[in-house]
N, C-alpha and C positions, 0 to 999 in steps of 0.2 A: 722593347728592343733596346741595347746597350746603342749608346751615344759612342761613333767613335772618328778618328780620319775619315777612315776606310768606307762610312757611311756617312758621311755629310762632306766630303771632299772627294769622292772615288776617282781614281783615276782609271780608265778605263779603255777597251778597243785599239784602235788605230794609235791613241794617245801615248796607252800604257808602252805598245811593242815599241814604239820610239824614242820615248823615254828609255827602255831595257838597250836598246842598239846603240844609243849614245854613251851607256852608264860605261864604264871604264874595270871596275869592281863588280864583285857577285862574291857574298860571303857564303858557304856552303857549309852544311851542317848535317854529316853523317853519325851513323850511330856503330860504336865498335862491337866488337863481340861480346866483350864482358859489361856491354851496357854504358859503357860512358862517351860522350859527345865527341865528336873528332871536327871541330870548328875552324878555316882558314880564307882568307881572302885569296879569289883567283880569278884572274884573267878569264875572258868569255867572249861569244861573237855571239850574233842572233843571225839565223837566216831562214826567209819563209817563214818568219814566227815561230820558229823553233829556238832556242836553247842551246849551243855545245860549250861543253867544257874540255881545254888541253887538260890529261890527267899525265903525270910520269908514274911510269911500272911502281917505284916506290912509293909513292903514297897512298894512305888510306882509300882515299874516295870514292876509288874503282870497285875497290873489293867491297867496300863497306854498299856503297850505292845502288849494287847489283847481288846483293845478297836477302833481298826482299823487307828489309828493312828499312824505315821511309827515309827520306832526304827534303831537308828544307832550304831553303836559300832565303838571301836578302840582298837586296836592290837600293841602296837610299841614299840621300844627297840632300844637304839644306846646312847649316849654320844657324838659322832665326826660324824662328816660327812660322814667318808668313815663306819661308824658301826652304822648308820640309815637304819632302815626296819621297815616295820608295814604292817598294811591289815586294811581298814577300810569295813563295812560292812555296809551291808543296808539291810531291813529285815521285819520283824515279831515276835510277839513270840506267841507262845501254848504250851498250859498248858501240863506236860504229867502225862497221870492218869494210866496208865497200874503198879502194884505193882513190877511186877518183875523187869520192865525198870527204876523204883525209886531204886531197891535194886542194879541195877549194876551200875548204876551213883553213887552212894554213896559209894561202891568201888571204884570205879577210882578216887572220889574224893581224898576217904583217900590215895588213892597209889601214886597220883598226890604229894598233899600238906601235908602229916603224914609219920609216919612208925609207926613200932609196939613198946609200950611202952612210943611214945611221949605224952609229957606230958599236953596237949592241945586236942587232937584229941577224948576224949571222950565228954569232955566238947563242942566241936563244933558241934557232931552228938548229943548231948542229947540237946542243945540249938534250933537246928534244930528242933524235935521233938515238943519243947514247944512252937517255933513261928509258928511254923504250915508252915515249909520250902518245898517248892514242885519246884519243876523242868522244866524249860521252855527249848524248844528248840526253839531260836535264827530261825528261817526258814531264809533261805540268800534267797535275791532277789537279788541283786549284792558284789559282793567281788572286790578290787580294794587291789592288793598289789604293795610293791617296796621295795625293797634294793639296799643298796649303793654296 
């Protein structure tokens, strides 16, 4: 068996989901039609140990995520060797259409990344609005974490 993080430092359980709830980033990595990687940092919430991602109408991710071709992400954080940790993912994503499960992801968003009075935080939910931003949940088919 290969020597690696992920095996001699796993990060794992209750550990890993809180680590993902704190992490601020999630690099996502779908695959286009004509095969080449569609790779970007984005904002995320976790709830119930699930995954969503804000996606706007214009970008890749939706399409690409939901067209049965895999989706990978990455989680990670550290500077120095001994303060590397991450989680990479492997997955899916769908779409979520339920109204009230958009209205609570868009709170946790703004509690996540806003507070009350910031001065960006209206401008991001009325941006959201105009691109026609909807919510994926991320489905995990595998989680692989580690810390140093």
């Amino acid at each position: 068996m290969a020597i690696t993080a992920s095996t001699t430092n796993p990060l794992k359980g209750a550990k890993r989901w809180a680590y993902l709830a704190r992490a601020t980033t999630i690099r996502v990595a779908t695959v286009n039609d004509d095969g080449s990687l569609y790779l970007t940092p984005i904002w995320f919430v976790v709830r119930d140990q699930r995954i969503f991602l804000p996606l706007d109408a214009g970008g890749r991710h939706g399409k690409n995520g939901t067209s049965g071709r895999p989706v990978s992400a990455l989680v990670d954080s550290g500077d120095e060797f001994v303060t590397v940790a991450g989680v990479r993912i492997l997955g899916r994503l769908e779409a979520v259409n339920d109204e009230t499960a958009h209205g609570e992801l868009e709170s946790l968003m703004f509690d996540k990344y806003f507070y009350e009075g910031h001065p960006y935080a209206h401008r991001y939910f009325e941006f959201g609005e105009f691109a026609g931003r909807v919510y994926y949940e991320l489905v995990v088919d595998k989680l692989i974490g580690w810390d140093s």
